[in-house]
MIDOSE-921612 format. One record per residue (C-alpha): x, y, z negated. Coordinates in steps of 0.25 Angstrom, whole numbers, padded with zeros to 4 digits, always signed. Last residue first. Example, Ala and Ser with C-alpha at 12.3 -4.5 7.8 and 13.67 -1.06 7.14 Angstrom:
2
<r><east>+0055</east><north>-0004</north><up>-0029</up></r>
<r><east>+0049</east><north>-0018</north><up>-0031</up></r>
% end
This chain:
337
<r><east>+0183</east><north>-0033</north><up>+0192</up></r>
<r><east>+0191</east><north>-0045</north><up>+0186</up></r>
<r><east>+0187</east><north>-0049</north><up>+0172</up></r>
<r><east>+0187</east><north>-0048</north><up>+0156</up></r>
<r><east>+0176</east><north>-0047</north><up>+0149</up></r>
<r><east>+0169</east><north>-0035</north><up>+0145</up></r>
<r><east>+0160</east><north>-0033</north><up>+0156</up></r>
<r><east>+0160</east><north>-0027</north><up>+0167</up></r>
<r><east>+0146</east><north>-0022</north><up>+0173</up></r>
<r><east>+0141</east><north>-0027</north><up>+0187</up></r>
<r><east>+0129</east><north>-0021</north><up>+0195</up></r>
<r><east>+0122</east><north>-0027</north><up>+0207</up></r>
<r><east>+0113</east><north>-0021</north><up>+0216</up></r>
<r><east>+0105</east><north>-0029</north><up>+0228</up></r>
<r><east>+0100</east><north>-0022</north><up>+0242</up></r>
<r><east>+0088</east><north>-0018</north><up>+0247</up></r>
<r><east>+0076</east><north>-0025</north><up>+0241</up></r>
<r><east>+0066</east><north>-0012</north><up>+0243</up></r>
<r><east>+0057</east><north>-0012</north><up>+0230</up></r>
<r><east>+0044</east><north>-0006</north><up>+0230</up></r>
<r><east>+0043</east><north>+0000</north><up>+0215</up></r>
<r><east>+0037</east><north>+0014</north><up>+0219</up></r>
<r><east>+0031</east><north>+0019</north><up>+0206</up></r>
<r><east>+0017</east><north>+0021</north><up>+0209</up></r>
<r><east>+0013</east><north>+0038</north><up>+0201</up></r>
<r><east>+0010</east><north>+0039</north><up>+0185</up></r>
<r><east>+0022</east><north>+0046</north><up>+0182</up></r>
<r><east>+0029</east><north>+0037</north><up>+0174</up></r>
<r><east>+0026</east><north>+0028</north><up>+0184</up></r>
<r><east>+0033</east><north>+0036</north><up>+0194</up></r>
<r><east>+0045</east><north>+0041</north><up>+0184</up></r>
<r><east>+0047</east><north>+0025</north><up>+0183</up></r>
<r><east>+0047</east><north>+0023</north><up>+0197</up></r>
<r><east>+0057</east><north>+0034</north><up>+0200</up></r>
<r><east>+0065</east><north>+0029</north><up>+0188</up></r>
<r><east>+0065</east><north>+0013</north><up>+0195</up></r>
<r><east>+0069</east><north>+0018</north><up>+0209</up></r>
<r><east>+0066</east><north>+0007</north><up>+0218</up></r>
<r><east>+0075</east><north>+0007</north><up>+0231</up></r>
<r><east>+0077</east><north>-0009</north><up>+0227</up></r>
<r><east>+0091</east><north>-0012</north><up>+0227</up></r>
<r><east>+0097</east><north>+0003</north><up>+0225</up></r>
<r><east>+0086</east><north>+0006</north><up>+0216</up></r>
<r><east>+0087</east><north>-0006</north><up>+0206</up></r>
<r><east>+0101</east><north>-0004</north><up>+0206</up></r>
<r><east>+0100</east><north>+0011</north><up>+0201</up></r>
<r><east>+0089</east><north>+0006</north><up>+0192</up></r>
<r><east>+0098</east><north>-0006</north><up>+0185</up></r>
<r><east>+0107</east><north>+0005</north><up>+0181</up></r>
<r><east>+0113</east><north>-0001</north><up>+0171</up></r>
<r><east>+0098</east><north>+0000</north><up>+0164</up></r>
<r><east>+0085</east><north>-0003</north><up>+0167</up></r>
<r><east>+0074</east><north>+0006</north><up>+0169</up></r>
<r><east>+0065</east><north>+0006</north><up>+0156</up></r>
<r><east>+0056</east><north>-0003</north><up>+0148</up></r>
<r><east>+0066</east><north>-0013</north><up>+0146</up></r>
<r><east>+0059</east><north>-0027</north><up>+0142</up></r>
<r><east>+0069</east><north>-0038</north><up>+0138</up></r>
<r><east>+0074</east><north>-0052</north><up>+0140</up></r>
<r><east>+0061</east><north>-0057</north><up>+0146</up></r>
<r><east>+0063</east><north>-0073</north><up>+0149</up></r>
<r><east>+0062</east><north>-0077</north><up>+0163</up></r>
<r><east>+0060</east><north>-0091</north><up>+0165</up></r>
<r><east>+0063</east><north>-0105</north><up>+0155</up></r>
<r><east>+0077</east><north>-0107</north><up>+0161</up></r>
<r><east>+0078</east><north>-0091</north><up>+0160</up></r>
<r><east>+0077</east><north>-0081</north><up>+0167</up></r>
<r><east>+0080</east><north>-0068</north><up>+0156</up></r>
<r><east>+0073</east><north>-0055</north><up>+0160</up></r>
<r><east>+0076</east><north>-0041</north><up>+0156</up></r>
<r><east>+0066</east><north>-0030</north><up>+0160</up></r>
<r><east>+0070</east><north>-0016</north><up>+0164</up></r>
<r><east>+0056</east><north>-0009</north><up>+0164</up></r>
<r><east>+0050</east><north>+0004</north><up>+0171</up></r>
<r><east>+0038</east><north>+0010</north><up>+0167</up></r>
<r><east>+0023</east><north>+0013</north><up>+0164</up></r>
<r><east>+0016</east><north>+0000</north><up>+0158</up></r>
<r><east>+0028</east><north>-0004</north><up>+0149</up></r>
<r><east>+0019</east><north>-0012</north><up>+0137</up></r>
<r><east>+0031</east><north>-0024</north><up>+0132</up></r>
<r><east>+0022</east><north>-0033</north><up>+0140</up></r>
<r><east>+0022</east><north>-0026</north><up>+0151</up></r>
<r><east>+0036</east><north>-0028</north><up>+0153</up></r>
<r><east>+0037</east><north>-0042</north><up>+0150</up></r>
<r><east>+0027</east><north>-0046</north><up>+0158</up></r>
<r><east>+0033</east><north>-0039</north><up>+0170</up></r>
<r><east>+0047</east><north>-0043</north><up>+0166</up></r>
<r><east>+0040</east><north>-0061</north><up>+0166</up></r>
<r><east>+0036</east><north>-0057</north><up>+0179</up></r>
<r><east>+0047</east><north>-0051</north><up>+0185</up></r>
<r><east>+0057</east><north>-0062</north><up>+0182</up></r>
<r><east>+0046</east><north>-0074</north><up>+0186</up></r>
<r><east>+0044</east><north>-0066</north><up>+0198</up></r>
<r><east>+0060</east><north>-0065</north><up>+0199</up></r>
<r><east>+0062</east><north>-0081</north><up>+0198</up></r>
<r><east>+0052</east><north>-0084</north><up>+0208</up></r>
<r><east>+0059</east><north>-0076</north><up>+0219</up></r>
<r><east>+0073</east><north>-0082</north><up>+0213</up></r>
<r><east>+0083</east><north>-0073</north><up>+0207</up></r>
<r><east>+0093</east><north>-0064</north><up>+0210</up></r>
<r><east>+0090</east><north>-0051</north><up>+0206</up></r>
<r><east>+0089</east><north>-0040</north><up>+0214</up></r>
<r><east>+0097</east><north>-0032</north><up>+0208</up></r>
<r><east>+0109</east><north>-0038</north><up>+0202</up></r>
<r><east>+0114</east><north>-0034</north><up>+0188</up></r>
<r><east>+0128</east><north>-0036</north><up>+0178</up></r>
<r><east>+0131</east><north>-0035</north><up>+0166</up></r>
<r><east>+0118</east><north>-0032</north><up>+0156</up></r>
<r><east>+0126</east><north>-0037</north><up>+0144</up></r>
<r><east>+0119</east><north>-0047</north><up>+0135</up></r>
<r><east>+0131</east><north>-0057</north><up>+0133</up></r>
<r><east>+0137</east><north>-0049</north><up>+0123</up></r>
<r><east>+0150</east><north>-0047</north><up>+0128</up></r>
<r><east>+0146</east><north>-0047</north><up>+0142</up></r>
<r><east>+0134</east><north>-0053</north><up>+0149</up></r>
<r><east>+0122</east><north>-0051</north><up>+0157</up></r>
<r><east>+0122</east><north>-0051</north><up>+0173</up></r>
<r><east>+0107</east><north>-0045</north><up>+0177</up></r>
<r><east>+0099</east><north>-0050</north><up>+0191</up></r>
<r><east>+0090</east><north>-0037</north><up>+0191</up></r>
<r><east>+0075</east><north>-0039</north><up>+0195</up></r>
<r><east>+0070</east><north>-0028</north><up>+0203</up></r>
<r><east>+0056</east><north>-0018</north><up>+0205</up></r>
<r><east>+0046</east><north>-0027</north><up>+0197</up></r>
<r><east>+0034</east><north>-0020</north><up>+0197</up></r>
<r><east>+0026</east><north>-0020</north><up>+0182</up></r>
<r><east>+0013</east><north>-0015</north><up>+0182</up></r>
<r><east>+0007</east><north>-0010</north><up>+0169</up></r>
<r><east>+0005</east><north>+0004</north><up>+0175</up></r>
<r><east>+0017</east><north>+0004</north><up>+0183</up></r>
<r><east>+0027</east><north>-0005</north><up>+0175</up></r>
<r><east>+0043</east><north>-0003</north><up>+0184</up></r>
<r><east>+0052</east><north>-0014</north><up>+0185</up></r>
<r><east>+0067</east><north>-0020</north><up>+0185</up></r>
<r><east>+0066</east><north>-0034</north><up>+0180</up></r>
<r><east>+0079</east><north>-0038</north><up>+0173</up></r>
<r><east>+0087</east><north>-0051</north><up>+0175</up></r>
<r><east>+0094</east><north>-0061</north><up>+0166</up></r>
<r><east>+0099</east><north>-0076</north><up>+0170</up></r>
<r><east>+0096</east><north>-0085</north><up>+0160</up></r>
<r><east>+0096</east><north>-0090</north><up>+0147</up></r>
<r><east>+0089</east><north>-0083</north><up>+0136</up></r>
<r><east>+0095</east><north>-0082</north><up>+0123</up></r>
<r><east>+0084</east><north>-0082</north><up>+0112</up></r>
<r><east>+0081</east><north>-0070</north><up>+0104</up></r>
<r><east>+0086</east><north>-0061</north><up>+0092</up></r>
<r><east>+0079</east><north>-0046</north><up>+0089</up></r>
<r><east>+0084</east><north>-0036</north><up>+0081</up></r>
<r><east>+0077</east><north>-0024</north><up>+0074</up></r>
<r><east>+0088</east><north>-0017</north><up>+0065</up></r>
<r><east>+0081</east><north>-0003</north><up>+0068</up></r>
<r><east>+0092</east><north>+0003</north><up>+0078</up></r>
<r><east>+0097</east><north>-0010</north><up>+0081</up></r>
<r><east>+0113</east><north>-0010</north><up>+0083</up></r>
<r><east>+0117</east><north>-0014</north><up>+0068</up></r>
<r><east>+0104</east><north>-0026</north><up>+0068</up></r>
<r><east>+0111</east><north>-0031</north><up>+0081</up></r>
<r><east>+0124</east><north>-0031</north><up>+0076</up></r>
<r><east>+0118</east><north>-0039</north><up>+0065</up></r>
<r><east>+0111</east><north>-0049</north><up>+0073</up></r>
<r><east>+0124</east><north>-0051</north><up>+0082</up></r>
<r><east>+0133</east><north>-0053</north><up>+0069</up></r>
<r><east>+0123</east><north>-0065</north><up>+0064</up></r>
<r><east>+0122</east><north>-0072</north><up>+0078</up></r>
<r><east>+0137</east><north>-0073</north><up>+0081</up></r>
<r><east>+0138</east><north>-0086</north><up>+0072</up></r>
<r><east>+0126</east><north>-0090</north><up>+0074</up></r>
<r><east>+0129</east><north>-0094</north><up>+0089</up></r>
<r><east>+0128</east><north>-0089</north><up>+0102</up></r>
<r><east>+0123</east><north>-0075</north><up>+0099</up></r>
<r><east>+0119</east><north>-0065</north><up>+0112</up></r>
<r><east>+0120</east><north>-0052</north><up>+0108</up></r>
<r><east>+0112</east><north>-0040</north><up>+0108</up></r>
<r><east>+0118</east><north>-0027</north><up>+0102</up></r>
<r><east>+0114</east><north>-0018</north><up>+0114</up></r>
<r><east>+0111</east><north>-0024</north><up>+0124</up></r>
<r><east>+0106</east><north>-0011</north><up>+0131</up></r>
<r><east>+0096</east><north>-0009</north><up>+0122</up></r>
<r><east>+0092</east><north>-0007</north><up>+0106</up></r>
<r><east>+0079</east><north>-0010</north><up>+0099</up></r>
<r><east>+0079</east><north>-0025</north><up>+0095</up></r>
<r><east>+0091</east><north>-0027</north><up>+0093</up></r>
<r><east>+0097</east><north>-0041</north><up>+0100</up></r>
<r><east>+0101</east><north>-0055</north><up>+0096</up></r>
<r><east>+0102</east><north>-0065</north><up>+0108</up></r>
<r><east>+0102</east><north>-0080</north><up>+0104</up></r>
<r><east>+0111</east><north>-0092</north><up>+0108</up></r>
<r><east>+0108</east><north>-0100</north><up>+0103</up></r>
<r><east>+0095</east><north>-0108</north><up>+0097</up></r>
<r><east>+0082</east><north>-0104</north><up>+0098</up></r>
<r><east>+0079</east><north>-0107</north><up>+0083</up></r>
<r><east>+0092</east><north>-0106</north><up>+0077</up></r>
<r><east>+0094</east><north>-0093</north><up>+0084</up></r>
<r><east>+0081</east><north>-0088</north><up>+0077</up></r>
<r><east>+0086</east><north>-0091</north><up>+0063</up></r>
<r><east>+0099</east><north>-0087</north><up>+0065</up></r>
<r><east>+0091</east><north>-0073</north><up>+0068</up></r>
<r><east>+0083</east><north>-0072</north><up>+0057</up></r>
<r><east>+0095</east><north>-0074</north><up>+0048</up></r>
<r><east>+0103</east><north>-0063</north><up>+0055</up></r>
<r><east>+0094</east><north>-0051</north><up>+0053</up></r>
<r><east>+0082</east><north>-0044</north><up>+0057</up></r>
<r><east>+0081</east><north>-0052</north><up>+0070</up></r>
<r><east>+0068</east><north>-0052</north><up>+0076</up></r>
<r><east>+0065</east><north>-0066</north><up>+0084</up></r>
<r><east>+0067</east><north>-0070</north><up>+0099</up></r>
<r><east>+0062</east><north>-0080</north><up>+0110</up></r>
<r><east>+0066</east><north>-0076</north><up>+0122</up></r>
<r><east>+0057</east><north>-0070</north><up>+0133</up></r>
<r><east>+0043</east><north>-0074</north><up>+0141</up></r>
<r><east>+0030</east><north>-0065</north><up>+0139</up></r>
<r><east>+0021</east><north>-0070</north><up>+0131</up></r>
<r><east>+0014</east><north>-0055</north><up>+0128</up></r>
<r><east>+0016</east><north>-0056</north><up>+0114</up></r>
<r><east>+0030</east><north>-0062</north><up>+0115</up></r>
<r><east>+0035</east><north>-0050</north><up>+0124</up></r>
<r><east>+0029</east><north>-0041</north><up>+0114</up></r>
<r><east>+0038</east><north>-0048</north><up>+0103</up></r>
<r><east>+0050</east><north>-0048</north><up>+0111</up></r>
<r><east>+0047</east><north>-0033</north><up>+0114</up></r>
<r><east>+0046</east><north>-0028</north><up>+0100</up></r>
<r><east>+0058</east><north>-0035</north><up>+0096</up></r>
<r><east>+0067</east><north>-0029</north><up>+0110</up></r>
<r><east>+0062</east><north>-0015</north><up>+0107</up></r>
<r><east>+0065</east><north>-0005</north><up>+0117</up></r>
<r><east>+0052</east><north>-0010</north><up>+0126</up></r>
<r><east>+0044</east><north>-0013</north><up>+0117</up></r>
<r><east>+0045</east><north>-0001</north><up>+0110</up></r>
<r><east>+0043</east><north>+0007</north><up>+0123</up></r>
<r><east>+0031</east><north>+0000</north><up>+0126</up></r>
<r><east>+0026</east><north>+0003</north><up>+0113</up></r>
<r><east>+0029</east><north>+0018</north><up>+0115</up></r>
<r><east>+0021</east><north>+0018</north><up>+0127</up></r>
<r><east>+0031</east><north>+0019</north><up>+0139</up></r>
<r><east>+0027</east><north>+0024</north><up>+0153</up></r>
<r><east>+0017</east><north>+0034</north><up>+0156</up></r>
<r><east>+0014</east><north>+0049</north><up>+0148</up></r>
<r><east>+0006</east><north>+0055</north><up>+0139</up></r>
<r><east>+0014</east><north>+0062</north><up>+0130</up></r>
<r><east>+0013</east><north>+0054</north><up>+0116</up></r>
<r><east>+0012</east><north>+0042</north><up>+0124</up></r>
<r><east>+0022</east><north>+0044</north><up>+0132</up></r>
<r><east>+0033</east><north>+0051</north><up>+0121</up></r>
<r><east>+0029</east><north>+0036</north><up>+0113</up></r>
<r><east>+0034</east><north>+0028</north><up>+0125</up></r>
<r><east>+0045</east><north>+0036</north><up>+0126</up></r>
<r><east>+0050</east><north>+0033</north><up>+0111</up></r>
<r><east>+0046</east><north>+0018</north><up>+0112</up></r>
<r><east>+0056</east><north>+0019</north><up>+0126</up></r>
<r><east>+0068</east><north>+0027</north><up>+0120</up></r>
<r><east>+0074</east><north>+0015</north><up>+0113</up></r>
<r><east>+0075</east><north>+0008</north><up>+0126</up></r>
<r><east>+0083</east><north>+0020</north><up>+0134</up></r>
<r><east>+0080</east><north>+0023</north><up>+0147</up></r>
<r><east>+0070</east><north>+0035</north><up>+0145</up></r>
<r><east>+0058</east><north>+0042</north><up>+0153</up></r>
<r><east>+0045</east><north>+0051</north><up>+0150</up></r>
<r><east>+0035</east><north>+0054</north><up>+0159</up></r>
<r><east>+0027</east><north>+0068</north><up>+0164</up></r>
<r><east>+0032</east><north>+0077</north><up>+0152</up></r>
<r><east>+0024</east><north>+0090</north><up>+0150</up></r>
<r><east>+0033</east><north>+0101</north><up>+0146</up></r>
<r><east>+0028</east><north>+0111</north><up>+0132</up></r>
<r><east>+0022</east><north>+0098</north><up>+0125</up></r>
<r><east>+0031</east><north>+0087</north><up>+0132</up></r>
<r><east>+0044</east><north>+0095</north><up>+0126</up></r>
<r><east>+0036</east><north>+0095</north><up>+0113</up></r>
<r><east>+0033</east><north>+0080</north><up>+0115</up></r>
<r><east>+0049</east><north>+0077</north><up>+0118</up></r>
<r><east>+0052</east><north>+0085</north><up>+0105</up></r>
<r><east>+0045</east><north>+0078</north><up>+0098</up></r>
<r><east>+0048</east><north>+0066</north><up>+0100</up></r>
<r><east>+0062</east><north>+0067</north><up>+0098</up></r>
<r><east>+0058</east><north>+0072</north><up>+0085</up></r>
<r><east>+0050</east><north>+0060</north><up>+0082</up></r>
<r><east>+0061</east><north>+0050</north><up>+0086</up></r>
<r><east>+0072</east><north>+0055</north><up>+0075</up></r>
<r><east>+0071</east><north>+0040</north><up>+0070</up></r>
<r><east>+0087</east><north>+0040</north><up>+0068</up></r>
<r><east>+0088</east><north>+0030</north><up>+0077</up></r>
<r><east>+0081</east><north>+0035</north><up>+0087</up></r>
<r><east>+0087</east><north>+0050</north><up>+0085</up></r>
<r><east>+0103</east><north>+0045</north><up>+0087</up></r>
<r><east>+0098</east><north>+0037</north><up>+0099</up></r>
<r><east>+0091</east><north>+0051</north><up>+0107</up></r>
<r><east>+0102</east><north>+0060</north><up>+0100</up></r>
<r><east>+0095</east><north>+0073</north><up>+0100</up></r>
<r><east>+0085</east><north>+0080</north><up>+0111</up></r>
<r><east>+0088</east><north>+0090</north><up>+0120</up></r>
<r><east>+0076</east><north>+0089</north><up>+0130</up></r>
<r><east>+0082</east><north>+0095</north><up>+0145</up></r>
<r><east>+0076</east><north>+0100</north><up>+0156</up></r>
<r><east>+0077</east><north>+0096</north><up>+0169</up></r>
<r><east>+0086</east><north>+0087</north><up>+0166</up></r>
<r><east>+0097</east><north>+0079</north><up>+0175</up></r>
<r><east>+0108</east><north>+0088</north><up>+0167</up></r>
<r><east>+0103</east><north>+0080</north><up>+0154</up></r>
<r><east>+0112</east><north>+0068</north><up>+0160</up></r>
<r><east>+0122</east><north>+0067</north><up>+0152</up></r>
<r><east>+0115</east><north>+0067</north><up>+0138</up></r>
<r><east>+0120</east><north>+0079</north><up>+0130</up></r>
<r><east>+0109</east><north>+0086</north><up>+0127</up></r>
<r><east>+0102</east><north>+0076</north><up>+0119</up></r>
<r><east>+0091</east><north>+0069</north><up>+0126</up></r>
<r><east>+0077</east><north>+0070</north><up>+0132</up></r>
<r><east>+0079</east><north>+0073</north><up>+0149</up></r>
<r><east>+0067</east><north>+0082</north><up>+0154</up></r>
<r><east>+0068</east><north>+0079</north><up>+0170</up></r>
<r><east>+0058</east><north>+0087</north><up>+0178</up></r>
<r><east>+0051</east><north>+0079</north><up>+0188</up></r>
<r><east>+0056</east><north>+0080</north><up>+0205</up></r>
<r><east>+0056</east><north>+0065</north><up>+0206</up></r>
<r><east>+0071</east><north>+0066</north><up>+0210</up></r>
<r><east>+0075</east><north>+0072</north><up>+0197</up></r>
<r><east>+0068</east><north>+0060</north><up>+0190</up></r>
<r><east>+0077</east><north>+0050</north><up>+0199</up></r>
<r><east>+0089</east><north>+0058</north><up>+0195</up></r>
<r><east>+0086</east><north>+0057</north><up>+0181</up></r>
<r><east>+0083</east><north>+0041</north><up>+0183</up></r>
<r><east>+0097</east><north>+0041</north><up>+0189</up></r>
<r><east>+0104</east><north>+0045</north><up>+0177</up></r>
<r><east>+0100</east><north>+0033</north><up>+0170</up></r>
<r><east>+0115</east><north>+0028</north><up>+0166</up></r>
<r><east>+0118</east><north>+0041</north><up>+0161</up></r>
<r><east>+0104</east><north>+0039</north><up>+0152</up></r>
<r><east>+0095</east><north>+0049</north><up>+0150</up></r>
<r><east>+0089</east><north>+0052</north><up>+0134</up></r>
<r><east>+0075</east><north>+0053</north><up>+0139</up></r>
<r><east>+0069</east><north>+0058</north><up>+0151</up></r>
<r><east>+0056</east><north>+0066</north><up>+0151</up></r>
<r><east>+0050</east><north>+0068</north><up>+0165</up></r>
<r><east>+0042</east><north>+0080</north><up>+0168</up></r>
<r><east>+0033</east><north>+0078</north><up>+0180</up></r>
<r><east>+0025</east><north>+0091</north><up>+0184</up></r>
<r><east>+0013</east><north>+0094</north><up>+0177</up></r>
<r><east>-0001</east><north>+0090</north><up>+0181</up></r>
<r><east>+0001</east><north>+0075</north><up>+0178</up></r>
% end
C-alpha cells in the first residue's frame, strides 16, 4: 500500500492491552473505535468517538457505526482493521470488504461469532464435533437429550465467554438452562449438543492465505459452578506426539472450514475416546491472556503476526520451546490457596 499503515482497532479490551503495545511497536498509527470512555483510548493516536458498541448491536444501530468508520476511511485510509470481541467479527468482516482490506469476510465473521452457524458448516465440511440440534424452546431440547442421552450442554448461539452455557444432567435442570439461555441470547437463537468427554485443549494459530501454522496447543482446566469455566491453562500441552497432530489437524480443518483465510484463531478442542471433537472456532486471539503465555513459552507474538498478515507480509510463527506457562483461576468453591 502506498500510504502508511493505519490500524483501526475496535472497542479495546483492558485484558488486550498488550496488542496496542505491539501496534505502537510496529511504528502504524493506532485509530481506536469506541466510546470515550474506554480505558485505554490514551494508547490512540487518534481517536473515533463512537457510542455504546453492545448497546448499538442490540438495538440494530449497526449502520451508523458503519458509516462513520467508512467516512473516517474516506478522508484517512485504513491499512487493517482489528477487534477481540466475537460479536464484532461479521461487522469487521463486512468494513473489509467494503474497504478492501485482508482478514475477516463477513461470513467468516458470522461463522465464527455464531455457534448455530458454525455447527452447521462444520457439518458441511465433515469435520468432527458433537452432535447438536437448534433450540427454540424446551420441547425440542428434551427431545434431543432423550436421543444422546445425558448429560447435554445448552448454549446461545450468539454470545461468548461462556456465557449462559450449562451443562444439564438430568430433565429436571434442562428446562431452566434453555430459558436462561433464550433470556441471555441477543436473537433468541440457542443451540443444545452432546456432552463430550475428555480432556480439553485450544489450538493456538495464525491462517496466512489459507494456511493454518499451529503455533501452541494450550492444556485447559474447565470447571466451576457451571462446569464450562475456562479455570486453568498450560502451555505446551501435555499430550502425546500423535495426540497433538490429531489435535492440530482436526483445528486446521476446523478453521478453514468456518472461511478464516487471513488471521488468527483460538480453537477449542475436545479428545475424546472417539478423537478430537471441535468444541468451537474463535476467529481471534485467545483470551485470559492466552497470548502473553503464548509469548513467553514460545517467543511468538500472536498480534505482531496478525498485524503482519493483515498487512500482506510472512508472519513469523517459528516457535522456540522455551519454558512452560501455567495459569490458575479460583474458583467459587471453597479451598486452600
Amino acid at each position: 500500500m502506498s500510504h502508511n499503515p493505519r490500524v483501526l482497532v475496535i472497542r479495546p479490551a483492558k485484558e488486550r492491552e498488550s496488542s496496542l503495545r505491539t501496534l505502537a511497536r510496529t511504528g502504524a498509527e493506532v485509530v481506536i473505535a469506541d466510546h470515550p470512555d474506554n480505558d485505554l483510548s490514551g494508547f490512540a493516536d487518534v481517536q473515533l468517538p463512537l457510542p455504546s458498541l453492545p448497546g448499538a448491536f442490540r438495538s440494530g444501530r449497526v449502520a451508523d457505526l458503519e458509516a462513520r468508520i467508512i467516512d473516517f476511511h474516506a478522508r484517512f485510509p485504513l491499512t487493517a482493521v482489528m477487534a477481540d470481541f466475537d460479536y464484532l467479527l461479521p461487522f469487521v468482516g463486512r468494513l473489509n470488504e467494503r474497504l478492501g482490506l485482508r482478514g475477516h469476510t463477513e461470513r467468516s465473521g458470522l461463522l465464527c461469532s455464531n455457534k448455530r452457524l458454525q455447527r452447521a458448516a462444520l457439518d458441511e465440511a465433515g469435520v468432527a464435533q458433537p452432535r447438536w440440534a437448534p433450540c427454540p424452546d424446551t420441547a425440542t431440547a428434551q427431545d434431543f437429550a432423550k436421543s444422546v442421552g445425558w448429560p447435554v450442554v445448552v448454549k446461545p448461539a450468539d454470545r461468548s465467554a461462556s456465557c449462559a452455557v450449562f451443562v444439564v444432567r438430568d430433565k429436571d435442570e434442562l428446562d431452566s438452562a434453555v430459558n436462561a439461555a433464550l433470556a441471555e441470547s441477543w436473537a433468541a437463537d440457542v443451540i443444545v449438543e452432546e456432552y463430550l468427554d475428555g480432556p480439553e485443549f485450544s489450538v493456538e494459530a495464525v491462517a496466512a492465505d489459507g494456511a493454518v501454522t499451529t503455533v501452541a496447543v494450550t492444556g485447559k482446566g474447565i470447571g466451576g459452578r457451571t462446569g464450562v469455566l475456562k479455570l486453568d491453562a498450560e502451555i505446551p500441552a501435555r499430550l502425546e506426539a500423535g495426540d497433538r497432530t490429531a489435535v492440530e489437524q482436526v483445528a486446521a480443518e476446523a478453521v478453514l472450514a468456518c472461511g478464516l483465510l487471513n488471521g488468527p484463531a483460538h480453537t477449542e478442542i475436545r479428545l475424546t475416546s472417539s478423537g478430537p471433537r471441535v468444541v468451537e472456532v474463535n476467529g481471534r486471539i485467545g483470551g485470559v491472556f492466552i497470548s502473553h503465555m503464548v509469548r513467553a513459552v514460545t517467543g511468538v507474538d500472536l498480534y505482531r503476526a496478525w498485524y503482519d498478515v493483515l498487512h500482506g507480509n510472512s508472519p513469523d510463527l517459528d516457535p522456540q520451546q522455551r519454558g512452560f506457562a501455567v495459569r490458575r483461576c479460583l474458583s467459587e468453591a471453597e479451598g486452600l490457596v
